[in-house]
N, C-alpha and C positions, 0 to 999 in steps of 0.2 A: 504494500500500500504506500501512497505518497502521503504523507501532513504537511500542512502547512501551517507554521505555530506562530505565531502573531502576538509581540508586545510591545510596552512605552514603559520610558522611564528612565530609572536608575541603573544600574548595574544590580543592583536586590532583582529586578523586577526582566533583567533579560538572563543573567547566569542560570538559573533554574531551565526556562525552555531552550536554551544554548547546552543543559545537561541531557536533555530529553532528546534536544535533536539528534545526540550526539551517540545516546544509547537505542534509538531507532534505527540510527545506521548499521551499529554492531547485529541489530537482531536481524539484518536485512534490508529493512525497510527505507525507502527515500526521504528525506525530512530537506524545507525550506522555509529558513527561520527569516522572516521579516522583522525588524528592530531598529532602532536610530540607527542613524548613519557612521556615530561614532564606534557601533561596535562589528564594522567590518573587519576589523583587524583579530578581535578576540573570536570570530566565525572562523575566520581563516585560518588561523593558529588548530583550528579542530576540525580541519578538513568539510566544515559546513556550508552547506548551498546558503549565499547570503542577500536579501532583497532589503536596500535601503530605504527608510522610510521619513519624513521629515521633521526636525528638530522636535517638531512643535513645543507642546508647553515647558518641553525643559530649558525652554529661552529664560522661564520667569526664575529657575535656581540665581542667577546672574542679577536679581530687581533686592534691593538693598534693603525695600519694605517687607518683600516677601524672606529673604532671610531675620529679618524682626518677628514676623510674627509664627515663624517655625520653629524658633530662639523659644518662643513663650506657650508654644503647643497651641497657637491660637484663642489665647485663652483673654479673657477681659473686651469689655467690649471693641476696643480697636482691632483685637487680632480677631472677632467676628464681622467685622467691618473688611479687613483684608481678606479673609477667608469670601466673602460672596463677591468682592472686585475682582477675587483670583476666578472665579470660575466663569465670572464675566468677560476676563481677559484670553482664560483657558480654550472659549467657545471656536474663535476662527481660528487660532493655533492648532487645534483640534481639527478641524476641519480638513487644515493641508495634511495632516496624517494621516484621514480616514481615503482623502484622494487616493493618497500613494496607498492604501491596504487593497482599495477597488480595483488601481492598475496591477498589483502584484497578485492577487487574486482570481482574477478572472482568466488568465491565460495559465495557471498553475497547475490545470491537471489534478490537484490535490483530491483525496478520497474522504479526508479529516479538515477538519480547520480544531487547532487549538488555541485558544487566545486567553491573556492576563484580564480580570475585569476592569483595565485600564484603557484597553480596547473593544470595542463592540463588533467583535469579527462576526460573532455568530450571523448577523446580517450579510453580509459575503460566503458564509457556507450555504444562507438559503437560497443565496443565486447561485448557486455551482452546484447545488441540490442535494447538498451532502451532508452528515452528524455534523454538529458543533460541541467542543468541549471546551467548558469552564477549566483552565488551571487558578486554584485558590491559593495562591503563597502564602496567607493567613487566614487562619479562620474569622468569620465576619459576614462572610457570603452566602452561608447558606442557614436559615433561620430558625430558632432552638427554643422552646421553652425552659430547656437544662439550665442557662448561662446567659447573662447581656453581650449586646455586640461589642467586644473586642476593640472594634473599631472606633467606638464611641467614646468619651471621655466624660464620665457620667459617674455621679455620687452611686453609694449603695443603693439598690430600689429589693421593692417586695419582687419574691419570684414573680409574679403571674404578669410583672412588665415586662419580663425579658425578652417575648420574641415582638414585642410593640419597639425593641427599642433598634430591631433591624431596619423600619423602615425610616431612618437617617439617612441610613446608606442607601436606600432604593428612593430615597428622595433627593437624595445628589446627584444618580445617576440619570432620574427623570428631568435635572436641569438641562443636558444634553439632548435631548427630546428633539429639538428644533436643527438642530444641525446634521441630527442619524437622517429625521425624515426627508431633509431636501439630500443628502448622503445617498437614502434606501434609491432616491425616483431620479436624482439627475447621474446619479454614476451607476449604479446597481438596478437601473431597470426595473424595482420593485414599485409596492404601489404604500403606500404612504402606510404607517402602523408601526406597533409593537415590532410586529415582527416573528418566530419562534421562541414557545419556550423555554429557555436553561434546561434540558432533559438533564444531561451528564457533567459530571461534575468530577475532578479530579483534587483532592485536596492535599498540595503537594508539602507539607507536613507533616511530624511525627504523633503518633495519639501517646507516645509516651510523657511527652510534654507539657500539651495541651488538649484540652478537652474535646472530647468527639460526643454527638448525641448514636447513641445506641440506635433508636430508634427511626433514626436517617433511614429511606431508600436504600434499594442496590444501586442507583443511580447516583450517588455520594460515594468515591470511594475516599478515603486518607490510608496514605502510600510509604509516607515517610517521604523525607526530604529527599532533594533533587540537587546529587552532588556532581561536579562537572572534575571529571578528570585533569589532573595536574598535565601540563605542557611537557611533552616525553625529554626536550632539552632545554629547557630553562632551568636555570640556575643563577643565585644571588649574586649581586656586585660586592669584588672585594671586600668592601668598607663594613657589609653588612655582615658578609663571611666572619669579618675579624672579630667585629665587638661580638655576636655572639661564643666566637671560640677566646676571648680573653677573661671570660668572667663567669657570676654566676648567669643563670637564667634570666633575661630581665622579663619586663613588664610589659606590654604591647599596651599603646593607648591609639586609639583612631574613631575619628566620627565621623568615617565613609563619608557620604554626599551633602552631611547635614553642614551648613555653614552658619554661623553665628553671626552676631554684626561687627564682635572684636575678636578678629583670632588672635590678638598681640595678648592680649589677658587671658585669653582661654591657655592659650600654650605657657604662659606665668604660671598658670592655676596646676597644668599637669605637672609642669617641671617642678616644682617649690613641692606639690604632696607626693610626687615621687622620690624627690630626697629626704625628706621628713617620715614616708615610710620606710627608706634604708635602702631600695631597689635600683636597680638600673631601668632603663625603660628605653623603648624603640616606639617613639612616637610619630604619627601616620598621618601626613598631612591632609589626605586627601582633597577634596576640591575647595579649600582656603579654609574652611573651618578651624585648623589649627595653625599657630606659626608660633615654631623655636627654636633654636640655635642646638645643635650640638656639643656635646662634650663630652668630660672622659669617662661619664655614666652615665648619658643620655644620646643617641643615635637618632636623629631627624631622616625620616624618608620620604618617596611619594606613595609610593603605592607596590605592597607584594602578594603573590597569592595568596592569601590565608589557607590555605590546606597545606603548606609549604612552611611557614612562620609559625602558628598555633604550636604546633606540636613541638616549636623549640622554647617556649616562653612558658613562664610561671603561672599568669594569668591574663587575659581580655579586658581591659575596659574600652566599650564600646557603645554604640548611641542606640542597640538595641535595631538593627534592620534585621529583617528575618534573614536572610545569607548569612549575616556576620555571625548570629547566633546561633545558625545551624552547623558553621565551621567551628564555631570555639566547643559547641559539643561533640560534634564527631572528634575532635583534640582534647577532647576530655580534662580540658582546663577550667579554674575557676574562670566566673565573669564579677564584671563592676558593670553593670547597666545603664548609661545616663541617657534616657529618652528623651528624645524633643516630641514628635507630633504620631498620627497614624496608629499602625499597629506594634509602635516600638514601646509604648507601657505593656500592653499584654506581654510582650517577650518581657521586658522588663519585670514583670510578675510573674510570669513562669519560673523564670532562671532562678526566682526566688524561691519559689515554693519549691519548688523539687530539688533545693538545695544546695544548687552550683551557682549559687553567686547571694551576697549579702541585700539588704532592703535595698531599692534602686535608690539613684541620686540625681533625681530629675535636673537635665540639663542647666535651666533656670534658676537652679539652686546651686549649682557648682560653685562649691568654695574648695580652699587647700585642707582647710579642719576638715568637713565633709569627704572628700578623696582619698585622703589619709587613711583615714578611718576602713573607708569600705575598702581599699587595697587591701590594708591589711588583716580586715576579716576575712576578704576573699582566698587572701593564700593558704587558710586554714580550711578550705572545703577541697582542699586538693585531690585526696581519698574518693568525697562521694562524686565529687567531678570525672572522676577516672573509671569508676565504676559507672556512671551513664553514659560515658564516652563507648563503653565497652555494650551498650545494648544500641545504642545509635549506630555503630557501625557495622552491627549484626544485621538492622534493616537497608531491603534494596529498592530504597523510593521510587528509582528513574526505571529499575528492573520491573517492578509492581504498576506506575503508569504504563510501561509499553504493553502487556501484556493485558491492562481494562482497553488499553487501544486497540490493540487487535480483536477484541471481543466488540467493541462496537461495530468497529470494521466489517464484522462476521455476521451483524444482524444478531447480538445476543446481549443489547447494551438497551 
């Protein structure tokens, strides 16, 4: 069979179907992963069919307001003031990437469409007349009387709110309404509507983590995480070679894509509680969020595989994106959680409860007293970190999606 897997966003949100595509090759099967344009290169490094798709709303990571109000998890009324400018602004940005999904789409051949809920491909499998499958990187998507949505940022409520509190998210995505339907009738030949129902649903997380409703469909599966094989020759720059072999184990700090409005204090904040915890540390600048200088117990870098680093460090602090948490598990290291926005509290409450990592330290709160502290609780769950490290990599997430794919393929989904 061909898929064609369809997403936006981060690096969180394309490494997952960049793992899938990459274990539907192995089983045979043809895989073309449509993704920004920025990650042709990480396609190509994995021998992946790659269909560029355009920037769109990842222009706004770059808007100065929009790192303020991701800084504060959107919280008070100006960051719910930014929050509905962003999706006002999200809407024609969106637009040019639903073009590019229609032109990569329609001459595809595909038998599958699998797409993130960040894209609305399922509209492009019902003009090719084929399944559509949800990939869920977090739970959120699919709706539960068990548990509140995840995705919401919500005091405690009585159970019986919990699955009223899904339709947040089904009312975010109904803002988008106006640009699927002129999408559905001027690219897609469709006639204006909804569309197809969500049948299938692939939840590409682990339930040892985070919670699953039991009483979900066969139409829900949760697979375990969707880990992307290391690069067969890649290997670290000297510098980083060294400071790991001169010392003990240090400390990995990194806030992936989240950017702040001062990376000069943020990277203060890491440096000053990682020498007041005692540790070294290999700090990760990622896309500006942090900025520090080097020294003879602190290593500045841009960016390394985590499935590669993890396993040589003592512990993760990180901002809680579902990829970075499901590498610091499979490396069965403690974590320090500092969440900004999304579904990085619920990772953040996970990593707590099941015991690999101490209370989170919500971005907004980051102090050195705060840092300090939770490093050095974290190094002390080393043990139970290592023993869930040892059940996560017993599961084969991207092995368990191919194989509900082939069953829809087969007429049995």
């Amino acid at each position: 069979m061909k898929v064609l897997l369809v997403t936006h966003g981060t690096r969180g949100d394309v490494q997952p179907l960049l793992a899938l595509a990459v274990a539907l090759k192995k089983a045979g099967h043809e895989a073309l992963l449509a993704a920004p344009e920025s990650f042709a290169s990480s396609a190509l490094t994995q021998d992946v069919e790659f269909a560029p798709l355009d920037n769109g709303p990842n222009r706004l990571f770059e808007d100065p307001l929009m790192a303020e109000a991701i800084e504060g998890g959107y919280r008070g009324v100006r960051g719910k003031i930014t929050a509905l400018s962003a999706i006002r602004r999200i809407k024609p940005l969106m637009a040019d990437v639903l073009r590019d999904v229609g032109a990569v789409a329609r001459p595809s051949g595909a038998d599958l469409v699998v797409h993130t809920p960040s894209v609305p491909a399922q509209h492009a499998a019902e003009m090719l007349g084929v399944p559509a499958v949800l990939a869920a990187l977090q739970p959120g998507w699919v709706p539960t009387s068990e548990f509140p949505c995840p995705m919401v940022p919500l005091p405690r409520l009585p159970r019986f709110f919990n699955r009223a509190t899904y339709l947040t998210v089904s009312a975010t995505l109904r803002a988008y309404s106006g640009i699927v339907n002129t999408w559905r009738t001027n690219d897609l030949g469709l006639p204006r509507g909804q569309g197809p129902r969500q049948a299938n649903v692939l939840q590409a997380f682990s339930a040892l983590v985070t919670p699953v409703d039991p009483a979900w469909p066969d139409s829900v599966r949760t697979t375990g995480f969707w880990y992307l094989p290391r690069e067969a020759n890649w290997a670290p720059n000297p510098a980083l070679q060294a400071f790991l072999d001169t010392g003990p184990a240090p400390v990995y700090i990194g806030f992936g894509s989240m950017a702040g409005r001062d990376a000069q204090r943020t990277g203060d904040i890491v440096a000053e509680a990682a020498r007041a915890a005692g540790v070294r540390a290999i700090v990760a600048t990622g896309w500006g969020g942090l900025a520090a200088r080097s020294s003879d117990d602190l290593l500045v870098i841009d960016q390394v595989p985590h499935d590669w680093l993890f396993g040589r460090v003592s512990a993760v602090v990180h901002h809680g994106g579902g990829g970075t948490t499901a590498a610091a598990l499979a490396a069965g290291v403690p974590q320090v959680v500092c969440p900004f926005v999304a579904d990085q509290p619920h990772w953040a409450q996970r990593m707590h409860a099941v015991g690999v990592a101490p209370e989170p330290v919500p971005y907004r709160k980051l102090a050195v007293d705060t840092l300090t502290q939770a490093i050095t609780q974290a190094l002390a769950l080393r043990q139970r970190a290592g023993e869930v490290g040892e059940q996560i990599r017993a599961e084969n997430g991207v092995g368990a999606a191919v194989r509900e794919l082939e069953r829809i393929h087969n007429g049995r989904g």
